[in-house]
N, CA, C and O atoms as a GROMACS GRO file, in nm:
protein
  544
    1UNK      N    1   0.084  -0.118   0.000
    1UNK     CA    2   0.000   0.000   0.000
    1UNK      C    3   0.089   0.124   0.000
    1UNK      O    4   0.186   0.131   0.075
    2UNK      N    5   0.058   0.211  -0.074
    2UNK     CA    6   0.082   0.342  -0.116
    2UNK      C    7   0.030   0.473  -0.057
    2UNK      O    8  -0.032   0.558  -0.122
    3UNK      N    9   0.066   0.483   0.093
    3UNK     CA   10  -0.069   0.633   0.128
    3UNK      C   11  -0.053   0.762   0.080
    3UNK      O   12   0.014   0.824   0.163
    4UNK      N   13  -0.086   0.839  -0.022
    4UNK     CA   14   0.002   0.979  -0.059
    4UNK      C   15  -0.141   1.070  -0.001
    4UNK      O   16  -0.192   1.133  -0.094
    5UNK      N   17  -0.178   1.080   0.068
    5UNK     CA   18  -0.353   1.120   0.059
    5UNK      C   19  -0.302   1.253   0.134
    5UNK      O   20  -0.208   1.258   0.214
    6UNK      N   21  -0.390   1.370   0.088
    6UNK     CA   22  -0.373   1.516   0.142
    6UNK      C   23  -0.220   1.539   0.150
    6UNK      O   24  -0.156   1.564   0.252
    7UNK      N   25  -0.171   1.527   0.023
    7UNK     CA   26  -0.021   1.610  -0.023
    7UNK      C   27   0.055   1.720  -0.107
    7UNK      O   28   0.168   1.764  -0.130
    8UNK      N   29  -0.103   1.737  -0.144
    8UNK     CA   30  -0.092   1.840  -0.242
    8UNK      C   31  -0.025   1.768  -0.364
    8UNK      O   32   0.063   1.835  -0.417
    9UNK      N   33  -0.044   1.668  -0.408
    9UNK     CA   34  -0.007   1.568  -0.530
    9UNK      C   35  -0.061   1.664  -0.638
    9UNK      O   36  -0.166   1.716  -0.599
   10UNK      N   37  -0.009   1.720  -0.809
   10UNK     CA   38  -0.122   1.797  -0.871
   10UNK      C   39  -0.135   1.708  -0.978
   10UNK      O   40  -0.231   1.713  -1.055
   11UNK      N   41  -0.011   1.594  -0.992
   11UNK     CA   42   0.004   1.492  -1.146
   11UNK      C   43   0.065   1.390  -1.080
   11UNK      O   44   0.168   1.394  -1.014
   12UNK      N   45  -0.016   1.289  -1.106
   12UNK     CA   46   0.054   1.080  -1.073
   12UNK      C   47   0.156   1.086  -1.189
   12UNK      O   48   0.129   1.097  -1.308
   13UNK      N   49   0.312   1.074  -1.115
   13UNK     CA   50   0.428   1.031  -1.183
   13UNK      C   51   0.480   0.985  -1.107
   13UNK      O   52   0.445   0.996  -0.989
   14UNK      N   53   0.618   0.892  -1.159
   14UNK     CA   54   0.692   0.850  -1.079
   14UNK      C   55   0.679   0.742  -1.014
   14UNK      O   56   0.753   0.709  -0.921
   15UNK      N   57   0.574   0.671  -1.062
   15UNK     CA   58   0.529   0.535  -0.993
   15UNK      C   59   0.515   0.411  -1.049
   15UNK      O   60   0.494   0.308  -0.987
   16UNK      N   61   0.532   0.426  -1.212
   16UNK     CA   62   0.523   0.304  -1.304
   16UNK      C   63   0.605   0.199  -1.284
   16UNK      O   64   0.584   0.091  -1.339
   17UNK      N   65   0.706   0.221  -1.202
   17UNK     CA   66   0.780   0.065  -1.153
   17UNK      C   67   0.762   0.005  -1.042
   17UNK      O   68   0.820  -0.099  -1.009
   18UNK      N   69   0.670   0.072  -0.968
   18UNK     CA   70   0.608   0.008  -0.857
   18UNK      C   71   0.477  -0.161  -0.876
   18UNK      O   72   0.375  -0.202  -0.821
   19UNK      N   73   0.553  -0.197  -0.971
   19UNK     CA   74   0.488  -0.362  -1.020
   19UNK      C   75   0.390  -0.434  -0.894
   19UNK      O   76   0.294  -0.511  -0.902
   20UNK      N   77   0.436  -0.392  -0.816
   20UNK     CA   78   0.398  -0.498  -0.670
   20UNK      C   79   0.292  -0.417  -0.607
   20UNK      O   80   0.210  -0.469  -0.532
   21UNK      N   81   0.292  -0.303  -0.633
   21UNK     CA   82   0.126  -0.204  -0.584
   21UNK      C   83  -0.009  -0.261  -0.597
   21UNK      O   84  -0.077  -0.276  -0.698
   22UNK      N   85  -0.035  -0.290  -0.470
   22UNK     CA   86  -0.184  -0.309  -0.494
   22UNK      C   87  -0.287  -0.203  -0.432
   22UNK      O   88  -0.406  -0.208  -0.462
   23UNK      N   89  -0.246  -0.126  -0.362
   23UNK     CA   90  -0.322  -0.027  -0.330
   23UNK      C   91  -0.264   0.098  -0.338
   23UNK      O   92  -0.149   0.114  -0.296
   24UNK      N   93  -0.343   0.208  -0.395
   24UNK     CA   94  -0.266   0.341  -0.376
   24UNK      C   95  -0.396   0.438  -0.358
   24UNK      O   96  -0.500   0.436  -0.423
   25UNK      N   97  -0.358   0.527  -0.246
   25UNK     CA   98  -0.442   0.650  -0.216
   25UNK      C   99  -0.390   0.754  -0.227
   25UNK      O  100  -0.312   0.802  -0.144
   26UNK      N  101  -0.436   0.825  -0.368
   26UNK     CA  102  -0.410   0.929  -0.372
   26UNK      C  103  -0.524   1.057  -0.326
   26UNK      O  104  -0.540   1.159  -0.392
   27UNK      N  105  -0.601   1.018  -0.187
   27UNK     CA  106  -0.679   1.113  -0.231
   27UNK      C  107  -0.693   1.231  -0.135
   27UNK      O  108  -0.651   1.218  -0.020
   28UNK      N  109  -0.771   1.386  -0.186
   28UNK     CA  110  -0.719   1.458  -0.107
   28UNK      C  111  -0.616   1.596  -0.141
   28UNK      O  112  -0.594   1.697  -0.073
   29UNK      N  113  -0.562   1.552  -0.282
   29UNK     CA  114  -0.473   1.573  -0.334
   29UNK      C  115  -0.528   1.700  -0.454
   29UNK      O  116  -0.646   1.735  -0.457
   30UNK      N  117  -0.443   1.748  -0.532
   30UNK     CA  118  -0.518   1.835  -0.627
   30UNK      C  119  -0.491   1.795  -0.804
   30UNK      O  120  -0.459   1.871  -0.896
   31UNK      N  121  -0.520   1.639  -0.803
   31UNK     CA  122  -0.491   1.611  -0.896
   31UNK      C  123  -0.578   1.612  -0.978
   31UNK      O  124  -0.682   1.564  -0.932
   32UNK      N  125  -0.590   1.669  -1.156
   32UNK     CA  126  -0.650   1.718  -1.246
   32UNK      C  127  -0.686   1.575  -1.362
   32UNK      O  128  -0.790   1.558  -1.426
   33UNK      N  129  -0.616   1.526  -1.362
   33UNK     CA  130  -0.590   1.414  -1.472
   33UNK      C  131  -0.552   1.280  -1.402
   33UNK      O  132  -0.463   1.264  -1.317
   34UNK      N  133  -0.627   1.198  -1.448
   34UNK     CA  134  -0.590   1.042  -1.407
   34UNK      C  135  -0.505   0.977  -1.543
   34UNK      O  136  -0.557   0.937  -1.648
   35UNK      N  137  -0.346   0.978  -1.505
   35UNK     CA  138  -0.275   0.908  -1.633
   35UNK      C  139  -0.158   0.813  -1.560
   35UNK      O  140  -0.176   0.747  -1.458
   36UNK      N  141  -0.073   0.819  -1.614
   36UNK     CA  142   0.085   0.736  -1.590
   36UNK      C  143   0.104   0.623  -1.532
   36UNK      O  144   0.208   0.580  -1.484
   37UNK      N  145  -0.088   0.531  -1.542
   37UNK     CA  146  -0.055   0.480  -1.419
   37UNK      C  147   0.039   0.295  -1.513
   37UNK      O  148   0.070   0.193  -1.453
   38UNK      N  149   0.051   0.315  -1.619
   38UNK     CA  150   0.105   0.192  -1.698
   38UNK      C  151   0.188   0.158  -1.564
   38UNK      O  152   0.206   0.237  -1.472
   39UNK      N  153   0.257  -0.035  -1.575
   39UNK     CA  154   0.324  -0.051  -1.510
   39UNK      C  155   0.283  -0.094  -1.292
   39UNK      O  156   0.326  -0.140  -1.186
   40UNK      N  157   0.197  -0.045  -1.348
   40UNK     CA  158   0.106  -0.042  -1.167
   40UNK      C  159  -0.004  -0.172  -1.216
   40UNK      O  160  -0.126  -0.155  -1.211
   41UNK      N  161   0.058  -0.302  -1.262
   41UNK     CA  162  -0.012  -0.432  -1.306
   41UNK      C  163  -0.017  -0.478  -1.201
   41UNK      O  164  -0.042  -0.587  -1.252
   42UNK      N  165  -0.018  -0.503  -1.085
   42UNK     CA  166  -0.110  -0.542  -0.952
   42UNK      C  167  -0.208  -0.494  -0.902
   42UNK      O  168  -0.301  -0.557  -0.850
   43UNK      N  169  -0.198  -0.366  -0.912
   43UNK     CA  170  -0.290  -0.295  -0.891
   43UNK      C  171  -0.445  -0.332  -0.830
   43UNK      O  172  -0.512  -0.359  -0.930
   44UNK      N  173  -0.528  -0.344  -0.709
   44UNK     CA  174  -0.617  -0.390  -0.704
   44UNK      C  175  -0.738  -0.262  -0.707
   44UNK      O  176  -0.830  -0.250  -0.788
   45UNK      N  177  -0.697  -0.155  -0.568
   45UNK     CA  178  -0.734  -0.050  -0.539
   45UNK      C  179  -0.740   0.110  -0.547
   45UNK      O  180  -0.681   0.165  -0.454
   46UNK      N  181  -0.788   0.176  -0.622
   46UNK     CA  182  -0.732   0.318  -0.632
   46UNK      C  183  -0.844   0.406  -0.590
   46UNK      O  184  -0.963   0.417  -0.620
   47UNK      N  185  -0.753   0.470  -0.499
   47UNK     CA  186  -0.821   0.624  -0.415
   47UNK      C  187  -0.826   0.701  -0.425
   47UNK      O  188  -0.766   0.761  -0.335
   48UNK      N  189  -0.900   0.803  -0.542
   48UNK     CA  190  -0.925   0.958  -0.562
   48UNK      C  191  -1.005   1.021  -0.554
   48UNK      O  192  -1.046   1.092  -0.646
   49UNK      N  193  -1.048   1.016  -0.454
   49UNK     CA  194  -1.131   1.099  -0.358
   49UNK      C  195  -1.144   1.211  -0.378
   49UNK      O  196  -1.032   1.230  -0.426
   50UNK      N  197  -1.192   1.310  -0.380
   50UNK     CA  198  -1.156   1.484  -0.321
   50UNK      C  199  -1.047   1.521  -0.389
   50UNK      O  200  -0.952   1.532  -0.312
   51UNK      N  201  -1.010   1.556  -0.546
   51UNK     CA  202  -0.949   1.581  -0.595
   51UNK      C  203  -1.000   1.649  -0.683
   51UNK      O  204  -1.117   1.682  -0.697
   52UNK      N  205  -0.897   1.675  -0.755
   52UNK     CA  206  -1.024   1.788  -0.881
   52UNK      C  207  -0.996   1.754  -1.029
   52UNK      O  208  -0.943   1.824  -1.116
   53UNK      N  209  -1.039   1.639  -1.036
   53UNK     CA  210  -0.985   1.521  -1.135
   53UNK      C  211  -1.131   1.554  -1.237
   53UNK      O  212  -1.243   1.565  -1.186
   54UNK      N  213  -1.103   1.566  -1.398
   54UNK     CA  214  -1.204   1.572  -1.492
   54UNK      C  215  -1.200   1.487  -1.591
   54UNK      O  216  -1.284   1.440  -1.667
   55UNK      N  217  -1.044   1.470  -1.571
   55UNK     CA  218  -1.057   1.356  -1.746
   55UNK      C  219  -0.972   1.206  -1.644
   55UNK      O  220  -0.868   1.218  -1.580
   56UNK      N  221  -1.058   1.069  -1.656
   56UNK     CA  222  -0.950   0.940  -1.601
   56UNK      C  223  -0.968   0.916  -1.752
   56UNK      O  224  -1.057   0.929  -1.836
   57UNK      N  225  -0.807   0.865  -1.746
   57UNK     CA  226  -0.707   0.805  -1.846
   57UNK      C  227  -0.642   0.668  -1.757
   57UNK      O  228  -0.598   0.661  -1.643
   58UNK      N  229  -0.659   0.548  -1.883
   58UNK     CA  230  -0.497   0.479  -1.844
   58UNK      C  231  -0.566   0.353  -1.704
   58UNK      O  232  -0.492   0.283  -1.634
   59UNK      N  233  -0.692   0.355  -1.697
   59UNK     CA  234  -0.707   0.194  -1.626
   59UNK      C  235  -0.707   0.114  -1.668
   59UNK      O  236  -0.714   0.014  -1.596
   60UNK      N  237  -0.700   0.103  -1.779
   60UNK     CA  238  -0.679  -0.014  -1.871
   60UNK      C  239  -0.582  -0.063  -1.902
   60UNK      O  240  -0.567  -0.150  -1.987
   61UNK      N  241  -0.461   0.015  -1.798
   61UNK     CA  242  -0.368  -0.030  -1.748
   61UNK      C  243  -0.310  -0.113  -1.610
   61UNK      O  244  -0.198  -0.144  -1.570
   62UNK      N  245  -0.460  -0.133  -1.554
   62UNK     CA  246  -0.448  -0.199  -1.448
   62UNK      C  247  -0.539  -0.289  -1.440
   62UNK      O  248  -0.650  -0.290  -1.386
   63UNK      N  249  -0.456  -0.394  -1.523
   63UNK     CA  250  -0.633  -0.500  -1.537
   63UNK      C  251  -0.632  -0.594  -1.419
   63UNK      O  252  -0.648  -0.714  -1.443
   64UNK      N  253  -0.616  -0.557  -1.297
   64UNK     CA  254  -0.649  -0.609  -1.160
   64UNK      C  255  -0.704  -0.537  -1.046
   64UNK      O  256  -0.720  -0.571  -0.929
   65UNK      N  257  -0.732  -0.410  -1.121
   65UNK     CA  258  -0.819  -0.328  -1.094
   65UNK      C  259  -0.938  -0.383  -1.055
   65UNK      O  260  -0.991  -0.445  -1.146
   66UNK      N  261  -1.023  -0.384  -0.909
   66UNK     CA  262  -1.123  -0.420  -0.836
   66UNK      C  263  -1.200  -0.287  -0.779
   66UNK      O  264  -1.322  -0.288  -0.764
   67UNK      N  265  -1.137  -0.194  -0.755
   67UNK     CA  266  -1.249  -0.058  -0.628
   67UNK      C  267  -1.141   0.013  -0.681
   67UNK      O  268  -1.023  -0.022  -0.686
   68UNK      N  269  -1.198   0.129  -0.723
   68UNK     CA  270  -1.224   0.296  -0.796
   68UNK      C  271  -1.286   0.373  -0.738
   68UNK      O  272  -1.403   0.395  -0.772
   69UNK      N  273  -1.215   0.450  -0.614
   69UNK     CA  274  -1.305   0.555  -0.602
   69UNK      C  275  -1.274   0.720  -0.650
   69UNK      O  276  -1.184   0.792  -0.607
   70UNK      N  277  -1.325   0.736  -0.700
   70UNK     CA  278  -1.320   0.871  -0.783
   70UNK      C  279  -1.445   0.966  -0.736
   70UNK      O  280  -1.491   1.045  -0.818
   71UNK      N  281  -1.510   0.954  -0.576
   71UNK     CA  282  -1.625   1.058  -0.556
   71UNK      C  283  -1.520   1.186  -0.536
   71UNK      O  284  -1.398   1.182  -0.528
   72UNK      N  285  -1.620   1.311  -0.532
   72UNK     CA  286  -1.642   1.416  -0.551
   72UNK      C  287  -1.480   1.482  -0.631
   72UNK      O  288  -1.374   1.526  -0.588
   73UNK      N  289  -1.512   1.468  -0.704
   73UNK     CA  290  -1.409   1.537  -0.804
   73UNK      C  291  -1.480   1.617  -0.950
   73UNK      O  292  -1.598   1.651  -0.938
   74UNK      N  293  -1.427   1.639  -1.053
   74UNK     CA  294  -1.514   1.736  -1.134
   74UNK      C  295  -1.556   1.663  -1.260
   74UNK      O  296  -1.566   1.722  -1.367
   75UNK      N  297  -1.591   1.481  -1.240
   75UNK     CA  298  -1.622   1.445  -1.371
   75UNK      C  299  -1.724   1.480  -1.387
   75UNK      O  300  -1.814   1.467  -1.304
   76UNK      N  301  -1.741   1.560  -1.548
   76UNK     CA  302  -1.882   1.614  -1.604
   76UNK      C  303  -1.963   1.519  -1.723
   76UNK      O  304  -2.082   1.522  -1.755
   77UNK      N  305  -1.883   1.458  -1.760
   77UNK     CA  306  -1.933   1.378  -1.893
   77UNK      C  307  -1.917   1.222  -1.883
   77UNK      O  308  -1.819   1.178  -1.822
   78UNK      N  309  -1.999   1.145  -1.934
   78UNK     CA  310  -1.923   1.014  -1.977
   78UNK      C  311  -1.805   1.014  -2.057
   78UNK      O  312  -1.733   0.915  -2.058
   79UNK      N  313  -1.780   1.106  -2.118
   79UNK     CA  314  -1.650   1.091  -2.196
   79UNK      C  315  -1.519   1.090  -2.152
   79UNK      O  316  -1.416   1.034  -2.191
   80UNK      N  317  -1.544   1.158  -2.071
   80UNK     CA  318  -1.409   1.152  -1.960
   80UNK      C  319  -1.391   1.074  -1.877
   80UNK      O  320  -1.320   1.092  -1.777
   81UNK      N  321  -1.466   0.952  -1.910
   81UNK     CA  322  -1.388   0.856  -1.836
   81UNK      C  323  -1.365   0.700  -1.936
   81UNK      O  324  -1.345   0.592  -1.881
   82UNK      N  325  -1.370   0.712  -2.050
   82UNK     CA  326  -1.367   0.588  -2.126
   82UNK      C  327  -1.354   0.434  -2.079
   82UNK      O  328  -1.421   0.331  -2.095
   83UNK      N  329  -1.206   0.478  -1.999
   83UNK     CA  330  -1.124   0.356  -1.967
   83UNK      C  331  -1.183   0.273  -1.902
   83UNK      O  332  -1.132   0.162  -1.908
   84UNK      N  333  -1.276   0.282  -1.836
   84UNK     CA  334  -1.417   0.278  -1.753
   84UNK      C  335  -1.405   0.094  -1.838
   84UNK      O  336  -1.347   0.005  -1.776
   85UNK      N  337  -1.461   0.069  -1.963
   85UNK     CA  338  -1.519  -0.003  -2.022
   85UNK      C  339  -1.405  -0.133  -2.025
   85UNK      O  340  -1.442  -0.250  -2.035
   86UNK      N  341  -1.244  -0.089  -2.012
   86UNK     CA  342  -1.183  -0.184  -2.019
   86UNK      C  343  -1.134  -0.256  -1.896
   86UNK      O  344  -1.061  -0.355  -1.893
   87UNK      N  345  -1.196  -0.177  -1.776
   87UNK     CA  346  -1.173  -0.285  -1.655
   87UNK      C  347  -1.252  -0.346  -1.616
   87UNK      O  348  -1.352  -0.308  -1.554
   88UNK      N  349  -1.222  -0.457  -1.649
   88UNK     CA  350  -1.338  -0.592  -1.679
   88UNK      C  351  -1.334  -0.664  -1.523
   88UNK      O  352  -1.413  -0.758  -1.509
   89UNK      N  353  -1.254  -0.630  -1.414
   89UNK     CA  354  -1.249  -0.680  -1.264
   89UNK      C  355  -1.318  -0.612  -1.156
   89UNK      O  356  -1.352  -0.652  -1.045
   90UNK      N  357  -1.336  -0.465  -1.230
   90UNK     CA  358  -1.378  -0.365  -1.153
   90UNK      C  359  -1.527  -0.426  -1.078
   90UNK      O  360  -1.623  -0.470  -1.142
   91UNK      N  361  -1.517  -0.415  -0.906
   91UNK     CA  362  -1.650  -0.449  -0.856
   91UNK      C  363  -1.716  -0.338  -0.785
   91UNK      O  364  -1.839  -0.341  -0.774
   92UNK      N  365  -1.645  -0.236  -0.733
   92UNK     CA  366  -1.674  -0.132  -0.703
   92UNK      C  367  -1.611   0.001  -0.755
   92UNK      O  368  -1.497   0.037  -0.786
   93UNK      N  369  -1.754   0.065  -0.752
   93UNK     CA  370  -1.657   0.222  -0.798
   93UNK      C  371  -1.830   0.337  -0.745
   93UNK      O  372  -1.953   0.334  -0.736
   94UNK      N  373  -1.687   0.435  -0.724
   94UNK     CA  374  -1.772   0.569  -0.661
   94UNK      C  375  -1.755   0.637  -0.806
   94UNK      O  376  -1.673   0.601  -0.891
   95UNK      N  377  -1.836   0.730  -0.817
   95UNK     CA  378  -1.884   0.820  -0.842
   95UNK      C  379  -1.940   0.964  -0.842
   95UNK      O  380  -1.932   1.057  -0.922
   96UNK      N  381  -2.012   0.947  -0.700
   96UNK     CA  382  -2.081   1.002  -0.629
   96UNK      C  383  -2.015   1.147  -0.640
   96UNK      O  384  -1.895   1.162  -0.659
   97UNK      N  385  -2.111   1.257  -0.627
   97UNK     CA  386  -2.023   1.404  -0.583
   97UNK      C  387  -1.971   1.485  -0.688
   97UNK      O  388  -1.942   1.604  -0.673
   98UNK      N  389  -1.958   1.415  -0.804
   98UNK     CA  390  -1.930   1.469  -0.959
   98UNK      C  391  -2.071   1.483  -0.982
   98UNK      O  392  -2.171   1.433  -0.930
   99UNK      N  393  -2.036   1.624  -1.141
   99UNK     CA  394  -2.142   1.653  -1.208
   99UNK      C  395  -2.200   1.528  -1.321
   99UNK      O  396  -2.276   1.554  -1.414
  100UNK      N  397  -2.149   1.397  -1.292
  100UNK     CA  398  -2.168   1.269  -1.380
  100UNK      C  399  -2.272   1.223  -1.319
  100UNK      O  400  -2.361   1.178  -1.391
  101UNK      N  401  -2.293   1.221  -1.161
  101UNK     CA  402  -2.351   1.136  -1.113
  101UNK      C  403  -2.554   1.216  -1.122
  101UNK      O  404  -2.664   1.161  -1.122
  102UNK      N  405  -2.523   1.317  -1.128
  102UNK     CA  406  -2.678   1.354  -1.175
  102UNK      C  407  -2.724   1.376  -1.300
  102UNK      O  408  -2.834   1.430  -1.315
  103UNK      N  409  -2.629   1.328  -1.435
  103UNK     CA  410  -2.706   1.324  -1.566
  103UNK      C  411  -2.775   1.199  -1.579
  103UNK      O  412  -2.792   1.105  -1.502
  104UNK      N  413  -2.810   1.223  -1.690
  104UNK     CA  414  -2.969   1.112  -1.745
  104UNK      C  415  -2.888   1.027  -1.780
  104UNK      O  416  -2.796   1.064  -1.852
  105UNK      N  417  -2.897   0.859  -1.731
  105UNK     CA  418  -2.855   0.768  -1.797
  105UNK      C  419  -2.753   0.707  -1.707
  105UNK      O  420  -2.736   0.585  -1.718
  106UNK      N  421  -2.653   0.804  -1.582
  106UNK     CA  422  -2.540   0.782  -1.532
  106UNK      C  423  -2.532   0.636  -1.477
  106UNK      O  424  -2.419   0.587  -1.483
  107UNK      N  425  -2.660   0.534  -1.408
  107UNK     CA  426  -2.623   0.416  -1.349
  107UNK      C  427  -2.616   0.311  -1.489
  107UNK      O  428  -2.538   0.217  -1.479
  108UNK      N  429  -2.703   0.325  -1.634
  108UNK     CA  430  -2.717   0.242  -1.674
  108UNK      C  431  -2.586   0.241  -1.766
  108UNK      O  432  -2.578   0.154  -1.853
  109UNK      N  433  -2.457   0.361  -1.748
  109UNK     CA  434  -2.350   0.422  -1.852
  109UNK      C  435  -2.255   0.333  -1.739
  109UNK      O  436  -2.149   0.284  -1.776
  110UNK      N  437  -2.297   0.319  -1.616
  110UNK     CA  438  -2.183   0.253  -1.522
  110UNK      C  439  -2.175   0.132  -1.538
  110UNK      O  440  -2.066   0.077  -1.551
  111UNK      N  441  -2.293   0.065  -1.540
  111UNK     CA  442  -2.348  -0.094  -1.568
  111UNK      C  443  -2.276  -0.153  -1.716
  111UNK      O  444  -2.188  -0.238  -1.728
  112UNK      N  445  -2.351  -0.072  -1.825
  112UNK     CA  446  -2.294  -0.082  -1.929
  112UNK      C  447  -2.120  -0.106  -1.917
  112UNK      O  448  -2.070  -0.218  -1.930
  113UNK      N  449  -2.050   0.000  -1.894
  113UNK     CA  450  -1.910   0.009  -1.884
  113UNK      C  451  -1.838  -0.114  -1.788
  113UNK      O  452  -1.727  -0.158  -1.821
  114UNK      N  453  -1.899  -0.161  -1.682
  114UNK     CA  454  -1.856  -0.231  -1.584
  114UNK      C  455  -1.962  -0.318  -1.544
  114UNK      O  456  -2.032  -0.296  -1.445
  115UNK      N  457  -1.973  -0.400  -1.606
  115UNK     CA  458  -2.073  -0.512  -1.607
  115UNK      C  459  -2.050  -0.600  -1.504
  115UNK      O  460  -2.128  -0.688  -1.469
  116UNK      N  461  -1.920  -0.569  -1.445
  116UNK     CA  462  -1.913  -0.686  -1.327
  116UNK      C  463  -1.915  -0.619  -1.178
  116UNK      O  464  -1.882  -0.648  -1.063
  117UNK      N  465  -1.971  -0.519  -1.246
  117UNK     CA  466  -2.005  -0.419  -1.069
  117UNK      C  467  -2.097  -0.436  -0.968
  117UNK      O  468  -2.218  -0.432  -0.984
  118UNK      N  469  -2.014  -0.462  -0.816
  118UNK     CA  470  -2.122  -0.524  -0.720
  118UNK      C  471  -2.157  -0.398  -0.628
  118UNK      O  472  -2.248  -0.409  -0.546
  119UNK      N  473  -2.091  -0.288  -0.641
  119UNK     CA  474  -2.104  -0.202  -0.570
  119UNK      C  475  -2.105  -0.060  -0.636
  119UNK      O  476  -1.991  -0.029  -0.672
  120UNK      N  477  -2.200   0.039  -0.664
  120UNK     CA  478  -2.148   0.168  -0.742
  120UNK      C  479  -2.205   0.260  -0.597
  120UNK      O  480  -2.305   0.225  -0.534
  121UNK      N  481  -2.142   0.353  -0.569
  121UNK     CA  482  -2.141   0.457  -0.509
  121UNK      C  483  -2.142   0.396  -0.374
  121UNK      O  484  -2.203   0.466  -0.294
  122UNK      N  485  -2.103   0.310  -0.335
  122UNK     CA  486  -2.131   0.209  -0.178
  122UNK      C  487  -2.269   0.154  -0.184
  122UNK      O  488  -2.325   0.110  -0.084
  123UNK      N  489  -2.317   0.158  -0.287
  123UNK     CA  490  -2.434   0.101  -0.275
  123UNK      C  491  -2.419  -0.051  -0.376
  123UNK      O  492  -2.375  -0.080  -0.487
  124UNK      N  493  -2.508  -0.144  -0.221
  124UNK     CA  494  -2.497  -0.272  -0.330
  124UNK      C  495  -2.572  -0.290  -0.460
  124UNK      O  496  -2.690  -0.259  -0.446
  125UNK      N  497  -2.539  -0.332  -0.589
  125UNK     CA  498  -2.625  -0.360  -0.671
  125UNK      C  499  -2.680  -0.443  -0.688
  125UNK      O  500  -2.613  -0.542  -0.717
  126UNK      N  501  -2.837  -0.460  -0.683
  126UNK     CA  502  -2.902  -0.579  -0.683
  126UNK      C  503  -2.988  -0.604  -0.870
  126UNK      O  504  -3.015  -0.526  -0.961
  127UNK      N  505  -3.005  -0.770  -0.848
  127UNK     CA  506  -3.045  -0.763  -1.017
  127UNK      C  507  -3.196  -0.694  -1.004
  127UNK      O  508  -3.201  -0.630  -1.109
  128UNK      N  509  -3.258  -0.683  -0.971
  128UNK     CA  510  -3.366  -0.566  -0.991
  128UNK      C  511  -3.298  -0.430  -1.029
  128UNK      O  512  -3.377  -0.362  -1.095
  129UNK      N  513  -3.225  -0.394  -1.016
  129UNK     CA  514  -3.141  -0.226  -1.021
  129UNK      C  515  -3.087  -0.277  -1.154
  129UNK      O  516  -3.099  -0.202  -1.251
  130UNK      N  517  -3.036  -0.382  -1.170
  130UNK     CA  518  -2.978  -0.387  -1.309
  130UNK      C  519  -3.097  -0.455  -1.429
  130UNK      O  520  -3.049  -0.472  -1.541
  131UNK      N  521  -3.200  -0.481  -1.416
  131UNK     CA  522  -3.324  -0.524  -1.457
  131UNK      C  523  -3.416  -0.366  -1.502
  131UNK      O  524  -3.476  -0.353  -1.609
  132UNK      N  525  -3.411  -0.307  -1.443
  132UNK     CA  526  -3.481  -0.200  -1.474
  132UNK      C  527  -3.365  -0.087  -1.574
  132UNK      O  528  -3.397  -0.033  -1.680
  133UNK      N  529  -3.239  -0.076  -1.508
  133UNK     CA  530  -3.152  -0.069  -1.682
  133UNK      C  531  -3.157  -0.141  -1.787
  133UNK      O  532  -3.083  -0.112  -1.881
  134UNK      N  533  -3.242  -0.245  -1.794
  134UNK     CA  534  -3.214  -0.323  -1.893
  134UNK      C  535  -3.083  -0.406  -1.960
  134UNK      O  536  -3.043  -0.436  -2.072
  135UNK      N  537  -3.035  -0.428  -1.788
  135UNK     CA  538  -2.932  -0.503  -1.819
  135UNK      C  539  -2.921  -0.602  -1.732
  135UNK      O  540  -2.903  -0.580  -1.612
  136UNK      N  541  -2.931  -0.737  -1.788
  136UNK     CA  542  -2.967  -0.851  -1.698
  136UNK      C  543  -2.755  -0.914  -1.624
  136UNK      O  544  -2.743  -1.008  -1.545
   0.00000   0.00000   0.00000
């Protein structure tokens, strides 16, 4: 584990040879962009909390990626977060607290993207919640 949380972090560098990382908290921090994280292939957990993060890049570099939290930071769009679709381990992820989480569509864009999600915003997902997205 990795704690960098409330350091005034503003850009993730410097960490791509850390192979053996399975957890890192960055949160707290005033980081703008989720990138560099290639190389962080253990990876289970990532913490960005309270940051002022708009565009995630680059999880699709951590395909052991399990829990994402990314609440209250400044995602506004589905577009800014693509990478979303290629972590196929992902079981939890926040959301919450961004301008994402109150547009039209946001649980069934999470479902869609992360089909193997047991948890979005700390909340458990049950197949009724994914039944009424129309996604069995």
């Amino acid at each position: 584990m990795l704690d960098l949380h409330s350091n005034k972090i503003s850009k993730i560098e410097g960490i791509n040879h850390l192979s053996e990382l399975r957890v890192l908290n960055l949160a707290n921090n005033l980081i703008k962009t989720v990138e560099n994280l290639n190389g962080l292939v253990s990876l289970t957990e990532l913490n960005l909390r309270r940051n002022i993060i708009d565009q995630v890049n680059g999880l699709n570099h951590c395909q052991r990626l399990q829990r994402v939290f990314l609440s209250n930071n400044k995602i506004a769009n589905f577009e800014n977060i693509p990478c979303l679709k290629d972590c196929t381990n992902l079981s939890d992820l926040t959301l919450d607290g961004n301008m994402i989480f109150n547009k039209k569509g946001y649980i069934e864009f999470c479902l869609k993207s992360c089909p193997n999600l047991k948890q979005l915003d700390m909340n458990k997902l049950t197949p009724e919640m994914r039944n009424q997205q129309g996604i069995s």
